[in-house]
C-alpha positions as CSV (number, residue, x, y, z in Angstrom):
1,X,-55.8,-33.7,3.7
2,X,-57.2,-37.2,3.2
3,X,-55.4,-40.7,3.2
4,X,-55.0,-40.5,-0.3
5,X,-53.3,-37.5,-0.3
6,X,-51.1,-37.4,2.7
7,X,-49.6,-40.8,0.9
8,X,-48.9,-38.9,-2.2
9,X,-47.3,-36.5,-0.4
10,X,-45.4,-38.3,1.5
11,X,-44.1,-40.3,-1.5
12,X,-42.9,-37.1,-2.9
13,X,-40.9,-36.0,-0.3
14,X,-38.9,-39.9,0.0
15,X,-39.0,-39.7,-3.5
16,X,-37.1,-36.3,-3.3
17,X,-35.2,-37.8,-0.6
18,X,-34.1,-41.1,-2.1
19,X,-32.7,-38.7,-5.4
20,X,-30.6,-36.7,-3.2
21,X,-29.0,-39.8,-1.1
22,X,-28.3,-41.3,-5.1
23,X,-26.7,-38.5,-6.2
24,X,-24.9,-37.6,-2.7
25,X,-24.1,-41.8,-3.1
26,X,-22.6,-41.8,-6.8
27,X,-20.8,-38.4,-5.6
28,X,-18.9,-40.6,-3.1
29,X,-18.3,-43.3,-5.2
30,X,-16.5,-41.3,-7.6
31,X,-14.4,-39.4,-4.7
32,X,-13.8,-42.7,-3.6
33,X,-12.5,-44.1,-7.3
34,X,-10.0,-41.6,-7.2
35,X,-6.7,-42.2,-6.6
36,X,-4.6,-39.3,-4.3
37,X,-2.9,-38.4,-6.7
38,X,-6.3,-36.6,-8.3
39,X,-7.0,-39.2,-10.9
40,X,-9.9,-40.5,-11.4
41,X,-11.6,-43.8,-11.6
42,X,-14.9,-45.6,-11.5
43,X,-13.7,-49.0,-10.4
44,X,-10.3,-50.9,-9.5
45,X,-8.6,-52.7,-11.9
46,X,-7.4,-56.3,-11.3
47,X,-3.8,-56.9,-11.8
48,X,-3.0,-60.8,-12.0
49,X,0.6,-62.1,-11.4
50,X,2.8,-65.0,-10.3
51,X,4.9,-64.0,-7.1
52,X,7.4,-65.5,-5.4
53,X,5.5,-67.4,-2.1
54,X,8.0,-65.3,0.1
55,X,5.5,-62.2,-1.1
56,X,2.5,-64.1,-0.4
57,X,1.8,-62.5,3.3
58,X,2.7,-58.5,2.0
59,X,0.3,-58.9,-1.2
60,X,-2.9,-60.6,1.4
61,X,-2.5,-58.2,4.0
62,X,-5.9,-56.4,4.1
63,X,-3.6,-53.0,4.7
64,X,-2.0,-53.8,1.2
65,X,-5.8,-54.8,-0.5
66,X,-6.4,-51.4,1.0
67,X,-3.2,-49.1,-0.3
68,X,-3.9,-50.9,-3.7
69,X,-7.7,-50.0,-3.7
70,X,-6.7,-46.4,-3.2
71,X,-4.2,-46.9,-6.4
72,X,-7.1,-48.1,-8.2
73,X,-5.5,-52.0,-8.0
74,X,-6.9,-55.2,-6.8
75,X,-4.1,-57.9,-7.4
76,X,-5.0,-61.1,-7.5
77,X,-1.7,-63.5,-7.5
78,X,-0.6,-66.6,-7.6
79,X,2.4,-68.3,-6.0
80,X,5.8,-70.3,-8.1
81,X,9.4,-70.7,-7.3
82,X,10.8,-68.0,-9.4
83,X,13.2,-70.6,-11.8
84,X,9.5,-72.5,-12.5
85,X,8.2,-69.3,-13.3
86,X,9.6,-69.4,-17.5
87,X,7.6,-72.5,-17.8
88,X,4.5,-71.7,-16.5
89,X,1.8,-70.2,-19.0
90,X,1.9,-66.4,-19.1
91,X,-1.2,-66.0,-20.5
92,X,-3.6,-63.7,-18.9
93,X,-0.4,-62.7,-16.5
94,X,-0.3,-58.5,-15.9
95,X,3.1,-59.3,-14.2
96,X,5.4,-61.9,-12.6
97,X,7.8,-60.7,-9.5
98,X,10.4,-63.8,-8.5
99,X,12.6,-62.8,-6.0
100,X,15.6,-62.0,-8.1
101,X,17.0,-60.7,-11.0
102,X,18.3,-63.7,-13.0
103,X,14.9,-65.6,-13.1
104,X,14.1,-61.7,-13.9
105,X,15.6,-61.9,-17.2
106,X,14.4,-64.9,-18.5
107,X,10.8,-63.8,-18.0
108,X,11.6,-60.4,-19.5
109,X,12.2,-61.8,-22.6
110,X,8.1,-62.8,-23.0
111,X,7.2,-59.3,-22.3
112,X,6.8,-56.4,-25.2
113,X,6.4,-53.8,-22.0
114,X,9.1,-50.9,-22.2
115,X,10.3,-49.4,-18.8
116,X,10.7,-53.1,-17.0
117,X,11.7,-55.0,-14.7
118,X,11.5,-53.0,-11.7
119,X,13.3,-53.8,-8.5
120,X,11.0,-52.3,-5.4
121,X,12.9,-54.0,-2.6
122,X,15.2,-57.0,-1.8
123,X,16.0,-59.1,1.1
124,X,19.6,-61.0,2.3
125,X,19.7,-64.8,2.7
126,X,20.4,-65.8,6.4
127,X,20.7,-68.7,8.4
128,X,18.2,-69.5,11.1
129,X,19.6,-71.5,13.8
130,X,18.2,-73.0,16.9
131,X,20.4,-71.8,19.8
132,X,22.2,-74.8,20.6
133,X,23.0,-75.7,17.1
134,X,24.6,-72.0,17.0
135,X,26.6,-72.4,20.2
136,X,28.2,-75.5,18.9
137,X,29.3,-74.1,15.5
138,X,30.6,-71.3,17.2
139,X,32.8,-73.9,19.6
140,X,34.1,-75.1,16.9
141,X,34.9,-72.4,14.6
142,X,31.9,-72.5,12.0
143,X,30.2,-69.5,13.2
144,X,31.0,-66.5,15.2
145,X,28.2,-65.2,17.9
146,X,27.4,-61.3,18.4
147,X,27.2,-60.7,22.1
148,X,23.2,-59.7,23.1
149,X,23.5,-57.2,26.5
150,X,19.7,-57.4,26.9
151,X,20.1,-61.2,27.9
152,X,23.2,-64.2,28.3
153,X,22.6,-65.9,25.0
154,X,23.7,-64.5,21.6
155,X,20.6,-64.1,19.1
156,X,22.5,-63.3,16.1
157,X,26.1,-64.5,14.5
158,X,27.8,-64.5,11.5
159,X,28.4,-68.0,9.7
160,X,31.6,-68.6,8.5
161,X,31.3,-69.6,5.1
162,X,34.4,-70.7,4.1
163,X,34.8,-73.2,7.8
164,X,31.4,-74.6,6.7
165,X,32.0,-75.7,3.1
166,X,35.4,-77.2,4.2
167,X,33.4,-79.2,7.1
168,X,30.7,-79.8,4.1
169,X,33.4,-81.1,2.2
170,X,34.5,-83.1,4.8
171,X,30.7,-84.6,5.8
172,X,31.5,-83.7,9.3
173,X,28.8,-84.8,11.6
174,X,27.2,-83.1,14.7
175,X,28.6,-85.9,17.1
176,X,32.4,-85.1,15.5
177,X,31.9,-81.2,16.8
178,X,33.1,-80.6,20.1
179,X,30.1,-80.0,22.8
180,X,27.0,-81.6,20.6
181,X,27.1,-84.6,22.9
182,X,24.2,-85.2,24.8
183,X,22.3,-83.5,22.5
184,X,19.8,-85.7,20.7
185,X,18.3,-83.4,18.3
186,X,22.0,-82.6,16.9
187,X,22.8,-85.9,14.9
188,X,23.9,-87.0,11.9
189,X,25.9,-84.8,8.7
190,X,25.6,-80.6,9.5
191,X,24.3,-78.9,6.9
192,X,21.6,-75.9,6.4
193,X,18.4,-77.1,4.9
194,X,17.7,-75.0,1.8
195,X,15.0,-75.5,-0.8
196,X,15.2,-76.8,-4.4
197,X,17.6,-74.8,-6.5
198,X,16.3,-76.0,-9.7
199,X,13.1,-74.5,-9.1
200,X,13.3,-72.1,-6.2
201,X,15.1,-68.4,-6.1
202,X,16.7,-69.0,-2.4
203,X,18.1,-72.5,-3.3
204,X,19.9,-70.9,-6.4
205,X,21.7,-68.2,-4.9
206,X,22.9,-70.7,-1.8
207,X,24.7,-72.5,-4.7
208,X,25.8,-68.9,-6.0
209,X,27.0,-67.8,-2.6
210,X,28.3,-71.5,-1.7
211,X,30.5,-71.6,-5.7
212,X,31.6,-68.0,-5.1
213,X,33.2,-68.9,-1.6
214,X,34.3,-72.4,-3.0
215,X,36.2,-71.4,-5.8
216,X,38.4,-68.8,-4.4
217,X,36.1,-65.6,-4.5
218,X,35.7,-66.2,-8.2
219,X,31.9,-65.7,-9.9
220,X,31.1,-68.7,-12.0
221,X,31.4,-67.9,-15.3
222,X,31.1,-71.3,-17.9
223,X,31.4,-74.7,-18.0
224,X,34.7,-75.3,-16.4
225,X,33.9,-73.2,-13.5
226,X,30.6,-75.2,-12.9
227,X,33.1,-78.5,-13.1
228,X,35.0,-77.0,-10.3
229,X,32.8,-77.0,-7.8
230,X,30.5,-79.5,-8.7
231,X,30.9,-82.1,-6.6
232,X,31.2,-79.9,-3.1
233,X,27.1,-78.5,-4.8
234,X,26.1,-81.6,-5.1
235,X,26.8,-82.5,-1.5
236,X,25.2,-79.1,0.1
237,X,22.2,-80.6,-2.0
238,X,22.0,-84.3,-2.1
239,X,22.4,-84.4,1.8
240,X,19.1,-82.5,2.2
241,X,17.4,-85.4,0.5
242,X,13.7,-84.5,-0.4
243,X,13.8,-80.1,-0.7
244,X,10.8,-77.6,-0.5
245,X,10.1,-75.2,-3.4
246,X,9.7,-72.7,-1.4
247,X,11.4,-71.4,2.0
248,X,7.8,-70.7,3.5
249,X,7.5,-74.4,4.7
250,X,11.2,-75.2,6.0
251,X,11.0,-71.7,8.1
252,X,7.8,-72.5,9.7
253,X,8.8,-76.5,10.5
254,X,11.6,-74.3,12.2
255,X,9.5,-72.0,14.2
256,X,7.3,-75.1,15.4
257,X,10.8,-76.9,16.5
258,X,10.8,-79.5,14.0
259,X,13.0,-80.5,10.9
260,X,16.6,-79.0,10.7
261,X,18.3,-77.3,13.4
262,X,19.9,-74.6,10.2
263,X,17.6,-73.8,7.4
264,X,18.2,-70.8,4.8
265,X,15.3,-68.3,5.0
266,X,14.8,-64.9,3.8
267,X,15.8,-61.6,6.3
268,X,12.2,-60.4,5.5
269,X,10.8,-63.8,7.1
270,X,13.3,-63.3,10.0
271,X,12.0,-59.4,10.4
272,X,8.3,-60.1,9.3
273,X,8.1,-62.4,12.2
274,X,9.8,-60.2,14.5
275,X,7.7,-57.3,14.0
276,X,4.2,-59.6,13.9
277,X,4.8,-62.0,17.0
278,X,5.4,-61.5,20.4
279,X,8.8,-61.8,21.8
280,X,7.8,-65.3,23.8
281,X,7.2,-67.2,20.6
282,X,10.3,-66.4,18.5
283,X,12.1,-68.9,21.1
284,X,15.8,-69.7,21.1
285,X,15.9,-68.3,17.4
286,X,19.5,-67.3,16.8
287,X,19.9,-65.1,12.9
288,X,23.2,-66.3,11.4
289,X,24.3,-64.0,8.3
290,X,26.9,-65.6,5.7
291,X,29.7,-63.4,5.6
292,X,29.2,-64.1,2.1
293,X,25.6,-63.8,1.0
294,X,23.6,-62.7,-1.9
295,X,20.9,-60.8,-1.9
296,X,17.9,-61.0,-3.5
297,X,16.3,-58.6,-5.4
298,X,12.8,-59.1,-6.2
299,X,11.8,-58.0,-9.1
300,X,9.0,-57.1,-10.7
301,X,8.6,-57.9,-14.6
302,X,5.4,-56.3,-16.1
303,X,3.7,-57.7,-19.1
304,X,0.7,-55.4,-19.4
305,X,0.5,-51.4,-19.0
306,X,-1.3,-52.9,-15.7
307,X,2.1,-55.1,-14.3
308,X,3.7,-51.7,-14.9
309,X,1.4,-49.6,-13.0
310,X,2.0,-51.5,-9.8
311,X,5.6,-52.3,-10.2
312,X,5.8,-48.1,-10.4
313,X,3.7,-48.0,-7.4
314,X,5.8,-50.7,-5.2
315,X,8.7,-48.6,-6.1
316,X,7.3,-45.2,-5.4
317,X,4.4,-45.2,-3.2
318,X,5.1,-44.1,0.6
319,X,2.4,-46.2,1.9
320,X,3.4,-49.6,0.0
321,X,7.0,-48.7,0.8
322,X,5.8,-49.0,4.5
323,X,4.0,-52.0,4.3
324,X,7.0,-53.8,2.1
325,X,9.2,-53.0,5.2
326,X,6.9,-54.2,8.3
327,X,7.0,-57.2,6.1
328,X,10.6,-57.7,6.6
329,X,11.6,-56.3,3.4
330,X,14.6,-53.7,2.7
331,X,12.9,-51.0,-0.1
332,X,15.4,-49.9,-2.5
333,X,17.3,-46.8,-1.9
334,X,15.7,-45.9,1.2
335,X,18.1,-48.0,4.1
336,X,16.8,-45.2,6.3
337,X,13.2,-47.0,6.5
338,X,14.3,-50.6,7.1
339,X,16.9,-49.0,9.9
340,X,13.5,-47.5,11.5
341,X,11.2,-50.4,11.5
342,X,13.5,-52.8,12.6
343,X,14.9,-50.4,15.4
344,X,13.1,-52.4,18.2
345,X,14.7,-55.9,17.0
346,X,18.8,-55.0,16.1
347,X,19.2,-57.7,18.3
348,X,18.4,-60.2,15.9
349,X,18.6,-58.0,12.7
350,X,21.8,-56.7,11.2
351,X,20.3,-53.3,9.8
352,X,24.0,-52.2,8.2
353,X,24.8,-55.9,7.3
354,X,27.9,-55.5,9.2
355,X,31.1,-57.5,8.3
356,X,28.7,-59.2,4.8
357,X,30.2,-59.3,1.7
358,X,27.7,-59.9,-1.5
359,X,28.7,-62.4,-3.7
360,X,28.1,-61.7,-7.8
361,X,25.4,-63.9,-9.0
362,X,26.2,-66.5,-12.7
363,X,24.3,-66.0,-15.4
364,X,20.5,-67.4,-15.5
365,X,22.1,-70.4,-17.8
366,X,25.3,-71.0,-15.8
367,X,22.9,-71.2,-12.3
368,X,20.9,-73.5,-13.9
369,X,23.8,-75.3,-14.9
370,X,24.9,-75.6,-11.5
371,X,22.2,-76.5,-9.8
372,X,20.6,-79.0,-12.4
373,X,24.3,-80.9,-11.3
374,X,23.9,-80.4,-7.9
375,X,20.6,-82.6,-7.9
376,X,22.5,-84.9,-10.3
């Protein structure tokens, strides 16, 4: 066989090659379109939403990009305090998911999707504490520590809600409490740093929480109720001076040992950071839970067929379930899977929320009420 020919032949048998490895290719592309439930698909589809900036970490983890891809979904989201969420432009928007249900309710109204909103998981607000800030409350009555036998100091406590707001009431300062002298980095008025309740889901339900207690265990309902605890509000906020819109920043200043010795976080961050770091950099970190909280719900609001899908999927799917909870977050329903990822860290975390009563939330327009006061 001469040059000539041997090339032919050779480009026959690459030709017949290069078919094969194209069909064998576009074979596993479609195997890989498909989701496990059997459907199929040639490509994923891109979800766009607004989230709550405390979801941020859970919907960028390449583990989530992944359990989505095999759904068929690539999200791509943007962050908003959940109360800013109503005034942002919708358009385009699959979904929004604030991080509780009366922001929920607004948005629901600018969506013609039947089935929604959908609540996947939720998280309780807790107080982070430095450990010396802790010990003093507890010396004088503001807080109550657990006792940790894996070391001498306590890493968790319950924050007496009603001591607090009567010290709040009172402007009590660090120097008045008994032990903070000495102690430069406890000065001036006590309070917990919380972010901008106008705007921002965990600054609104501190006020609901804070009212609830305030008022005598009594949900606030109208105008009058708002009146009564106006003024006490407006302190918890006004003292704070400048707030964030978001609890990402104030918990990280907090981690780095600057800012506020009490800021109001999220459980998930608390957990989330637990289950990411290593035990050396969570430092004198002491978890405080209100014995009256709220809790918040995040919820998901679809405004497409597409919001749906994944809201359905949050909810449902074992593997995003998993990832939601090594996040920090508790899925709904299911206490059983929080109670096992966090098994490793029930010093700091209170799985059964021991001792925590949940305060009813106001209405979206009574909230907004209140906190549109408390700024003044």
């Amino acid at each position: 066989m001469g040059f000539r020919g041997h090339s032919a032949y050779v480009r026959r048998i690459v030709g017949i090659v290069l078919a094969v490895l194209l069909i064998g290719g576009v074979a596993a592309a479609v195997v890989a379109g498909r989701d496990s439930d059997g459907s199929s698909g040639t490509a994923a589809r891109t979800v766009r939403g607004v989230i709550g900036s405390e979801k941020a970490e859970f919907f960028a983890d390449p583990e989530t990009v992944k359990a989505l891809a095999a759904r068929g979904l690539t999200v791509r989201a943007e962050t908003s305090g959940s109360w800013a969420m109503d005034q942002l432009s919708l358009d385009g928007q699959d979904f929004t998911f604030p991080g509780s249900k009366a922001p929920a309710d607004e948005l629901r109204r600018r969506s013609a999707v039947e089935g929604g909103p959908l609540r996947p998981f939720y998280s309780p607000l807790v107080v982070v504490a430095h450990r010396n800030a802790a010990e003093v409350l507890a010396a004088n009555g503001l807080v109550r520590l657990n006792a940790n036998g894996a070391s001498k100091f306590a890493t968790r406590g319950t924050l007496l809600m009603g001591p607090y707001l009567k010290a709040a009431e009172a402007d009590r300062t660090w120097q008045q409490l008994e032990g903070a002298s000495g102690q430069a980095e406890l000065s001036g008025t006590v309070f917990i740093t919380s972010t901008d309740p106008v705007s921002s889901n965990s600054g609104a339900l501190y006020l609901a929480a804070a009212s609830y207690v305030a008022d005598g265990g009594r949900v606030a309902t109208d105008t009058a109720a708002v009146n009564r605890t106006a003024g006490l509000m407006r302190k918890l906020v006004q003292v704070q001076g400048a707030q964030q819109t978001s609890s990402d920043a104030p918990f990280r200043d907090f981690i780095s040992g600057v800012g506020n010795p009490l800021v109001l976080v999220y459980e998930s961050q608390v957990a989330s950071l637990l289950t990411h770091s290593r035990r050396q950099e969570i430092g004198d970190l002491v978890v405080l839970y209100p014995d009256t909280t709220v809790s918040s719900d995040h919820t998901l609001v679809p405004l497409t067929a597409a919001g749906q899908r994944l809201g359905e999927l949050l909810s449902t799917d074992p593997r995003l379930r998993e990832l939601a909870v090594r996040h920090g977050f508790r899925p709904q329903g299911a206490p059983a899977e929080f109670t096992a990822a966090t098994a490793d860290h029930t010093d700091y975390i209170d799985q059964g929320l021991t001792g925590v009563r949940q305060a009813p939330v106001p209405t979206a327009e009574v909230l907004r009420t209140m906190a549109r006061r408390a700024r003044g």
